[in-house]
C-alpha positions, 0 to 999 in steps of 0.5 A: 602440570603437577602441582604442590598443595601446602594446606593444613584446613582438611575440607579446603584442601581437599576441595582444592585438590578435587577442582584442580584435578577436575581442571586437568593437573595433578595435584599432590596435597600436603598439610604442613611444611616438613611434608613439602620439602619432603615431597619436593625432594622426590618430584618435580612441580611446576607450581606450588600453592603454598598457605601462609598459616602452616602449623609449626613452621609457616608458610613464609619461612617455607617460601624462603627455605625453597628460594634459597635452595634453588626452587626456581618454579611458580608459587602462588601463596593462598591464604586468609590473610588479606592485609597489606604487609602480608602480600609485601612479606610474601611477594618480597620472599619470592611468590608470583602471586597472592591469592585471597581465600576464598576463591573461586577455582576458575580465578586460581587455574588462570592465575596458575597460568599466568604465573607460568606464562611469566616464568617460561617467559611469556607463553601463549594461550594459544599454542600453534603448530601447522594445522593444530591451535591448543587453547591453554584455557579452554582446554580445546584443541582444533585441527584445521579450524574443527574442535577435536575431541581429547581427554585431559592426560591427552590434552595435558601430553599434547600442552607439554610436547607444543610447549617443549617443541622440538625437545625430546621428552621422556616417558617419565617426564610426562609421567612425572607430569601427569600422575599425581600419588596414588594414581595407578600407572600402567606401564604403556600409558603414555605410549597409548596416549600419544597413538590416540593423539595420532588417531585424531591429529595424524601420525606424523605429529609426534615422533618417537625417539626409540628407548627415550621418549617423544617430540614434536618438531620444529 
């Protein structure tokens, strides 16, 4: 999954961005509000950390800017402002959840889950298909009751055909998932990862839709 970080602190943010990248998603990183809405317009997020206390305009207007238009993904607001009319402000203009800094980054990955269990209606953790179980949290995959070793954007490309099972998923789909900016993306990429996914789960998981993508199905 990609994700929007909306910091301005330059050491938090990046300390963010690093953690998250480290626990498997792509995440881009912005320092004000204009930035966002800017990065909004060109990629699809499926999750946006937003902090409050943004120069210029702040977070909770942003918050409301992107409701209003229609942003219909997980944000989680991360802020140092702990006090009872903030969380209500926040949650009142939309966020899935309020995140006290600081924070440990295993709390923040599972919050990020579980504000995207909600929105695509109550997820599992587990996701199953015939012989192959995927923990979400974890980050493992079995094939017949044994762990099988994957990388992260295999194991992210895998999460995201099970979760959109029987879906046709573009190339730039799961490219738009999975690379965050900056990233170098050679033109086979995905197509390389869904053949060592085949090599250790077998050829017939994923199909190929000739000059579209690819599926799991049902």
């Amino acid at each position: 999954m990609r994700i929007l970080l909306v910091e301005d602190d330059p050491q938090l943010g990046r300390a963010t961005q690093l953690g998250l990248d480290q626990a498997g998603y792509a995440v881009d990183w912005v320092q004000n509000s204009e930035a966002a809405q800017t990065s909004i317009k060109i990629h699809k997020y499926g999750c946006i950390l937003l902090d409050l206390g943004l120069p210029k305009e702040d977070g909770l207007s942003l918050l409301k800017k992107l409701r209003t238009s229609g942003f219909n993904e997980a944000i989680l607001i991360v802020t140092a402002r702990d006090q009872i009319p903030d969380r209500i402000n926040g949650l009142d203009a939309g966020a899935d959840d309020f995140v006290i800094k600081p924070f440990d980054l295993d709390e923040l990955a599972a919050r990020i889950r579980s504000a995207r269990r909600r929105l695509i209606g109550g997820a599992r953790e587990i996701l199953k298909h015939r012989e192959i179980a995927l923990d979400i949290a974890a980050r493992k995959v079995k094939l017949n009751d044994e762990f099988i070793t994957i990388t992260t954007r295999e194991f992210n490309i895998l999460q995201m055909l099970l979760e959109h099972i029987g879906q046709i998923m573009t190339r730039g789909q799961l490219e738009e998932a999975l690379y965050s900016w900056g990233e170098e993306i050679e033109s086979n990429a995905i197509q390389v990862h869904v053949h060592h996914l085949r090599k250790k789960l077998g050829k017939d998981l994923i199909r190929t839709v000739h000059a579209i993508g690819y599926v799991i199905d049902k």
